[in-house]
Structure formats: C-alpha cells, structure tokens
C-alpha positions as protocol buffer text, in pm:
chain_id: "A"
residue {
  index: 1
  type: UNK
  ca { x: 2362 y: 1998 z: -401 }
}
residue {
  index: 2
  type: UNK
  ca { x: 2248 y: 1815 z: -113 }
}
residue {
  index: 3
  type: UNK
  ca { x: 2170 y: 2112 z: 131 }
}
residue {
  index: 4
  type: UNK
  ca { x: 1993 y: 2268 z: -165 }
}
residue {
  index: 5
  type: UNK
  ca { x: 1775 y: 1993 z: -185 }
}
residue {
  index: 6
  type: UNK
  ca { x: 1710 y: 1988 z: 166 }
}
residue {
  index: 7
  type: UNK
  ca { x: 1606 y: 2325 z: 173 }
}
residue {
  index: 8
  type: UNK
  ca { x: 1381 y: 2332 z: -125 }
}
residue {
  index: 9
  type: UNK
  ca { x: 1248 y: 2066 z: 59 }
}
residue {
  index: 10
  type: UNK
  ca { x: 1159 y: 2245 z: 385 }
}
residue {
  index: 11
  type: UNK
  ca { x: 1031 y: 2531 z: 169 }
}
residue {
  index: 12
  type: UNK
  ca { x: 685 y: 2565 z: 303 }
}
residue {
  index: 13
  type: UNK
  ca { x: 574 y: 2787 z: -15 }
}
residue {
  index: 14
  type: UNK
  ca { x: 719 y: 2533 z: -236 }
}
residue {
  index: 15
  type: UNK
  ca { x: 573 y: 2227 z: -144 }
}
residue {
  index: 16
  type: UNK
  ca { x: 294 y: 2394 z: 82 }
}
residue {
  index: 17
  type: UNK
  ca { x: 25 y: 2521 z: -244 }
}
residue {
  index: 18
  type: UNK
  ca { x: 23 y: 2159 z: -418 }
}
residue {
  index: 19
  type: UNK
  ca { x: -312 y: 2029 z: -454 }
}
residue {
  index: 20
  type: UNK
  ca { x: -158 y: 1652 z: -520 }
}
residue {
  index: 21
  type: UNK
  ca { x: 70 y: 1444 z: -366 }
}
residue {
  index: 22
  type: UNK
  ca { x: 366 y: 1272 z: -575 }
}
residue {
  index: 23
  type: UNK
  ca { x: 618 y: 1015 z: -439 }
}
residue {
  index: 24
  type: UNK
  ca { x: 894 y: 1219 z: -549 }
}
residue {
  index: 25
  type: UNK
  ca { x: 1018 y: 1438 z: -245 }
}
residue {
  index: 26
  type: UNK
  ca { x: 1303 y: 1614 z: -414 }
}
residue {
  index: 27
  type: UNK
  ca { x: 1147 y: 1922 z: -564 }
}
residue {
  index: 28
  type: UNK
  ca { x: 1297 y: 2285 z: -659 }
}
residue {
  index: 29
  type: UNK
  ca { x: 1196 y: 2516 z: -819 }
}
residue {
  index: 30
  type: UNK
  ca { x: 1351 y: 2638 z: -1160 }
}
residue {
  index: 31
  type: UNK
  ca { x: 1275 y: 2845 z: -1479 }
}
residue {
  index: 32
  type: UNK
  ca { x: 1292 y: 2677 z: -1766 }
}
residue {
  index: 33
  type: UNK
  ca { x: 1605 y: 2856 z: -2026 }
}
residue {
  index: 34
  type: UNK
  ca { x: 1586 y: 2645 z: -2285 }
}
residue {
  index: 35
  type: UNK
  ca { x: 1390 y: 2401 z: -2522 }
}
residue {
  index: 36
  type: UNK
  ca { x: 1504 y: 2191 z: -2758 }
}
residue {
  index: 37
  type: UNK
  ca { x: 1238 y: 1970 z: -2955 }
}
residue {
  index: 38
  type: UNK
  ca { x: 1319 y: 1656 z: -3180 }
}
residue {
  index: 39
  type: UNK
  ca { x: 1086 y: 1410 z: -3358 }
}
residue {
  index: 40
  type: UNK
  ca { x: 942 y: 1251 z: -3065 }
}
residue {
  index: 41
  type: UNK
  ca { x: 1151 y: 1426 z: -2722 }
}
residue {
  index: 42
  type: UNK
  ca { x: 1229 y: 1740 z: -2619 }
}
residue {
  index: 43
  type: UNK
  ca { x: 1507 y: 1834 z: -2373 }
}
residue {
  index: 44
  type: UNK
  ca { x: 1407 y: 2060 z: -2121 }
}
residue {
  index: 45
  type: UNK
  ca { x: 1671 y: 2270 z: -1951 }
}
residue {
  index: 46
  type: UNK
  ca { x: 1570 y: 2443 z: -1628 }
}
residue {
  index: 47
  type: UNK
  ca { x: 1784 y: 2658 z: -1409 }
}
residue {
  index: 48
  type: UNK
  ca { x: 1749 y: 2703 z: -1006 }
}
residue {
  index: 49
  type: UNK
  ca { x: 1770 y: 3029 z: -797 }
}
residue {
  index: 50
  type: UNK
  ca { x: 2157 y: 2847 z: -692 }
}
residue {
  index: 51
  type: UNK
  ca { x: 2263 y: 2872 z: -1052 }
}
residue {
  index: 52
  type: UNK
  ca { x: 2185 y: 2470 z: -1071 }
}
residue {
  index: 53
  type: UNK
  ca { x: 2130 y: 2371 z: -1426 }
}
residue {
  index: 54
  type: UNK
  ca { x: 1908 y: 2032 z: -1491 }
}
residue {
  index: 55
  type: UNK
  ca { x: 1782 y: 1864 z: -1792 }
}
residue {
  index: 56
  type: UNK
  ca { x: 1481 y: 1690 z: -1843 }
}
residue {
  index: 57
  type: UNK
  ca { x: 1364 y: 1450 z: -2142 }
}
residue {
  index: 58
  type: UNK
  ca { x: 1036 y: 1422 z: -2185 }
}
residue {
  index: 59
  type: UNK
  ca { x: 780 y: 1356 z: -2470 }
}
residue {
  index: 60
  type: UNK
  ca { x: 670 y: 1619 z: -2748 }
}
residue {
  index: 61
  type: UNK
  ca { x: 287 y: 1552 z: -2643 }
}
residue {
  index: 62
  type: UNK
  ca { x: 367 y: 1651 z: -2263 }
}
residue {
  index: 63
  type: UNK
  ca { x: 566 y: 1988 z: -2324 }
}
residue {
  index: 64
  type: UNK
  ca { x: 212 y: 2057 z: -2513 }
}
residue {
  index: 65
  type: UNK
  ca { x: -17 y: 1971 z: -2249 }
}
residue {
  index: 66
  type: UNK
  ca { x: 211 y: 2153 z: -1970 }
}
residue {
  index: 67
  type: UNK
  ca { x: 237 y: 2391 z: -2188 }
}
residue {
  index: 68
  type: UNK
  ca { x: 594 y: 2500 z: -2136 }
}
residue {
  index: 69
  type: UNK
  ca { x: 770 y: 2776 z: -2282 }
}
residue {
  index: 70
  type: UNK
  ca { x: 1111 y: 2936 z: -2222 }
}
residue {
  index: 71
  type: UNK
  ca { x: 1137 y: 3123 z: -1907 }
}
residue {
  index: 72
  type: UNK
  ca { x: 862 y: 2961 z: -1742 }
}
residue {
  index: 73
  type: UNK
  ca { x: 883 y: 2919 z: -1359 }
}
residue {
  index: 74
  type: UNK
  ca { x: 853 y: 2555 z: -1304 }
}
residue {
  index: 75
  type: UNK
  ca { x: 926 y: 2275 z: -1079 }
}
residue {
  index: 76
  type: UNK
  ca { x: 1201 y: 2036 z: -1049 }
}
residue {
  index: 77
  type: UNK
  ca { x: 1100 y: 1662 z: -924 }
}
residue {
  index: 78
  type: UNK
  ca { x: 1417 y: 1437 z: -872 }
}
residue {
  index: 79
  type: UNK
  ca { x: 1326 y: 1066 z: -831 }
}
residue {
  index: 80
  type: UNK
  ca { x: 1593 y: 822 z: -855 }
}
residue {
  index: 81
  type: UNK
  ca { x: 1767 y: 852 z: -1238 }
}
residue {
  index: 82
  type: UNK
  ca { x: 1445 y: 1089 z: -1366 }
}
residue {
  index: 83
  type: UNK
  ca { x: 1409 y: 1490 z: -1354 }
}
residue {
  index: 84
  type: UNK
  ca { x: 1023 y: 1541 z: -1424 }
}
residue {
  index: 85
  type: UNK
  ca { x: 869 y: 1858 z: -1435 }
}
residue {
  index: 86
  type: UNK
  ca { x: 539 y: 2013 z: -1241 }
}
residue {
  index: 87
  type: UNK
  ca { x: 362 y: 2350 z: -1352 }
}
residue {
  index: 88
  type: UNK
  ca { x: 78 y: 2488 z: -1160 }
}
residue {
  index: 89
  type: UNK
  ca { x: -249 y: 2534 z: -1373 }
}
residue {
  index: 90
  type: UNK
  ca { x: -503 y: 2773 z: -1275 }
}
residue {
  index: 91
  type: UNK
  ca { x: -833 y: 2592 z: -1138 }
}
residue {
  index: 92
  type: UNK
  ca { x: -1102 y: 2598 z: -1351 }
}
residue {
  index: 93
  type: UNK
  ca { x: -1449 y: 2803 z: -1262 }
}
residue {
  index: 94
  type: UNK
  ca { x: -1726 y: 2500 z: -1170 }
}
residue {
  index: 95
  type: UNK
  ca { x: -1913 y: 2558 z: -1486 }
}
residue {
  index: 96
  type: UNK
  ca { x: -1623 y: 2476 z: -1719 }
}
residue {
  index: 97
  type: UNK
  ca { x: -1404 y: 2210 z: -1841 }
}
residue {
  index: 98
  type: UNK
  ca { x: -1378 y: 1981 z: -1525 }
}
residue {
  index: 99
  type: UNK
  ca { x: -1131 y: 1750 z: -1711 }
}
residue {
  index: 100
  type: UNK
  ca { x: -822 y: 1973 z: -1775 }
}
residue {
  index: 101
  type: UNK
  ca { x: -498 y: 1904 z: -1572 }
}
C-alpha cells in the first residue's frame, strides 16, 4: 500500500492538471463501483488501477454537487482517518456561471 501511494504520488499526470492545492498529499486515482445512499450519507466505494478498494462517507448534498455516479474516474485523497474524494469539472466559458465548483 505504501509504494502505491508513493507512486500515485510522483505521478506527474495525477497531481500535475490540478488547478488547487489541498493539504492532503496522498492522492490516487480510482473509479468509483459502487454507491450506496442513506438518509443523510452515502458510502462511496472506489477501486484503484492495483485492485485497492476504499470507502468514503460523505454527505447526500456533496455526491450531488460532485456529481458522482458509478464508474466515474475519480480521485482518492487520504488524510489522516478521512478518504475524500476530488472530480475534475470542466471550466466554465467567461460569459457563464463564474460560481460553479
């Protein structure tokens, strides 16, 4: 697990086309396989190219604004007990909504 890390690390095409920075240095990439929604959570599974399988809780509201779906290619960030979850978003032309993530 650890030289997986590493190397997702070094990856320059992984972290290289981020347009933010996060404090969270542990990133791979993963598709998401599976979605299960309660009341208020969902549980997010997401699977690496290295057959790695993590889980991810995270609130109803966010899976909507990220927009996630099953099989989409995502990103793993690992910070201390959490597994969040990055998805790049198209920019926006100049004349439209500014605002969106």
């Amino acid at each position: 697990m650890r030289k997986h890390l590493f190397n997702a690390m070094s990856d320059s095409q992984s972290t290289g086309s981020v347009r933010y920075k996060l404090s969270a240095r542990n990133i791979i990439p993963a598709k998401v396989v599976n979605i299960e929604r309660g009341d208020i959570t969902s549980s997010i599974k997401m699977a690496s190219d290295s057959s790695f399988v993590f889980t991810s809780i995270i609130s109803n509201e966010e899976v909507d604004d990220l927009s996630l779906r099953k099989w989409n290619q995502v990103q793993a960030l690992f910070k201390s007990t959490e597994v969040m979850i990055s998805k790049p978003f198209p920019v926006p032309d100049k004349g439209k909504d500014r605002h969106r993530r």
